[in-house]
N, C-alpha and C positions, 0 to 999 in steps of 0.2 A: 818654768812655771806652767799651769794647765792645771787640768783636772787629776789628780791621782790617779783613777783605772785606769788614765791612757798613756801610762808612762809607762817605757819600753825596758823592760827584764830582761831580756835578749833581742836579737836581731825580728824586726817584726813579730815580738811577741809583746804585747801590754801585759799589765795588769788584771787585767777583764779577760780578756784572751784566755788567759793560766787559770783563772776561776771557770769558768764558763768549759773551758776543755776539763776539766778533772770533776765538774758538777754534773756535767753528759757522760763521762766514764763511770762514774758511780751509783749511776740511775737513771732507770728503765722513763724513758719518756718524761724527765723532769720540767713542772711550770716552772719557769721563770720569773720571778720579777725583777729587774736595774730600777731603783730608786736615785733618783741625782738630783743633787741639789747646785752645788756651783757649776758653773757653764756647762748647765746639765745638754744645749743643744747637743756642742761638741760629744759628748758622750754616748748619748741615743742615738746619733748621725754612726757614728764608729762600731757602734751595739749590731750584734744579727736581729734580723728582721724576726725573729721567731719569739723572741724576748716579749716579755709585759713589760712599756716604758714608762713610765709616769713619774712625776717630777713634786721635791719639796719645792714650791716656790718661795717658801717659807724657813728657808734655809740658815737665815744668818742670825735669827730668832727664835730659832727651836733647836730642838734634838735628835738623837737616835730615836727617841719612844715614837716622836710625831713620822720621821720614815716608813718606822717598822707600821703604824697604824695606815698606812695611806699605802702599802705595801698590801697587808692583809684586805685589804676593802679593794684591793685590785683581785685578787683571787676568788673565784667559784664558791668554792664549799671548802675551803682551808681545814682539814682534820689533821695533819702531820706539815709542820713545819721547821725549816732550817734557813737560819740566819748566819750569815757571814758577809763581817764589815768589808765595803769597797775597797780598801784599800789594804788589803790580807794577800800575799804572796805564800801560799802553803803548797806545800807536796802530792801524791797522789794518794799518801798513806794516811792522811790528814782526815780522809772524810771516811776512814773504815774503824776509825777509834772510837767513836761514840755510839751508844746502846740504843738501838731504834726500837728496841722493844719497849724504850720510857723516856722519860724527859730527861736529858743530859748533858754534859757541858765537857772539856776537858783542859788540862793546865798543862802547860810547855815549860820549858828551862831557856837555855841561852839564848836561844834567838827572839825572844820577844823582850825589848828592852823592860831594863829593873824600873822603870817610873810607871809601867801599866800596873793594872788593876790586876788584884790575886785572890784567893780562893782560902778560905776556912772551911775544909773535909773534915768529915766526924770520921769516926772507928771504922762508920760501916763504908763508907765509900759515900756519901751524903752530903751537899753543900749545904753549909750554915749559911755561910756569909764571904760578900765580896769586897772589899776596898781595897789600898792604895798600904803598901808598903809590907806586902808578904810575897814569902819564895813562891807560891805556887802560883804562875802566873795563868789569866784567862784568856783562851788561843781567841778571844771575839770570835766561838763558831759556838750557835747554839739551836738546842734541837728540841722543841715542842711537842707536846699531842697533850689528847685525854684535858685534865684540870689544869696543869700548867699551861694550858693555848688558851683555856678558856677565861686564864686571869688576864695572860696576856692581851685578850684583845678587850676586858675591861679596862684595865688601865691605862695602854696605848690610845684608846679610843676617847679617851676623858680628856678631853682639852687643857684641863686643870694640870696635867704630867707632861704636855708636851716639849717641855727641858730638859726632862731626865734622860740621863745616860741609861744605856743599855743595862750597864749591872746593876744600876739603883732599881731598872724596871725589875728586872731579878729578882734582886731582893725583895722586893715590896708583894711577890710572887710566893715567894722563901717564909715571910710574914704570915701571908694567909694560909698555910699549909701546902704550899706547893712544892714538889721534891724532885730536883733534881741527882742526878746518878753523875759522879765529876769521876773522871779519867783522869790517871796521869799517862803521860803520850809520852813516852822514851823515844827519841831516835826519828820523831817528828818533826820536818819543819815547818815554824810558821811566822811569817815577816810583817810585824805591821811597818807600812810604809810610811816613816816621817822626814827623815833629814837622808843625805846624800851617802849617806854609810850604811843607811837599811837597805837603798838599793844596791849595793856593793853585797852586802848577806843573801838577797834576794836573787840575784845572780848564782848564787849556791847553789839555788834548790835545784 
């Protein structure tokens, strides 16, 4: 039991560790924000000092949307944004799939269990729409700029959404004309951490 990021993948390596070492490999001087909400002390205590710490305290009441908002209000001048849930075990190749040139998303195969959330692509490579019982499932890594940042911190920011899951904030993104660019990721891995057999997959990567 604990906090998810601090649970060990291999020998002295967490959760947070794996993120944090493959986010500094793929970009030049990146801010950081750890957003924590359960025994977020322990977390922040464990976090490098160079990190943005701040805390949902609001945690067992709200959702992804209200993080990702108390996230963005931690940062400067936020014009390109990437999000990736705490408890995400991915690879090095994870964070070179998605199109920085636009707002993007991307879907994985076996390693993200069949009960997450999945992805409706059009012809052209397009996300329509997200929910709960499609192959194409959503790696929880996603990447903002331009109008899709600008919805996202309308909505985020509205107290009235602070429940919504992450791909409901999406979609409601999706609604107002926001377009996202979705990859499929072959040969990717990405582990959301729930029960004792994802950390067994997670050991893979």
């Amino acid at each position: 039991r604990g906090p998810k990021p601090l649970i060990k993948i291999k020998p002295n390596v967490s959760i947070l560790d794996n993120q944090i070492f493959n986010i500094q490999n793929a970009f030049t001087r990146p801010e950081i924000v750890l957003v924590c909400g359960f025994e977020a002390d322990k977390v922040m205590n464990d976090a490098p000092d160079n990190l943005i710490k701040v805390e949902n305290e609001f945690y067992e009441n709200t959702n992804v949307a209200r993080s990702i908002g108390i996230a963005l209000r931690a940062l400067s001048t936020p014009e390109r944004v990437l999000i990736i849930y705490g408890d995400l075990v991915f690879d090095e190749k994870a964070l070179e799939v998605l199109d920085y040139g636009s707002s993007s998303l991307f879907t994985v195969g076996d390693f993200i269990g069949e009960e997450e959330v999945g992805c409706i692509v059009n012809q052209k490579g397009g996300l329509e729409n997200m929910m709960y019982d499609l192959p194409d499932k959503w790696s929880q890594i996603a990447y903002f700029e331009g109008r899709e940042l600008e919805y996202l911190k309308q909505i985020v920011w509205n107290r009235n959404n602070s429940r919504l899951f992450g791909f409901e904030v999406i979609n409601k993104i999706v609604e107002r004309g926001g377009r996202f660019k979705c990859e499929q990721a072959n040969g990717v891995k990405v582990v959301d951490i729930d029960t004792s057999k994802d950390i067994q997959k997670a050991r893979q990567i």
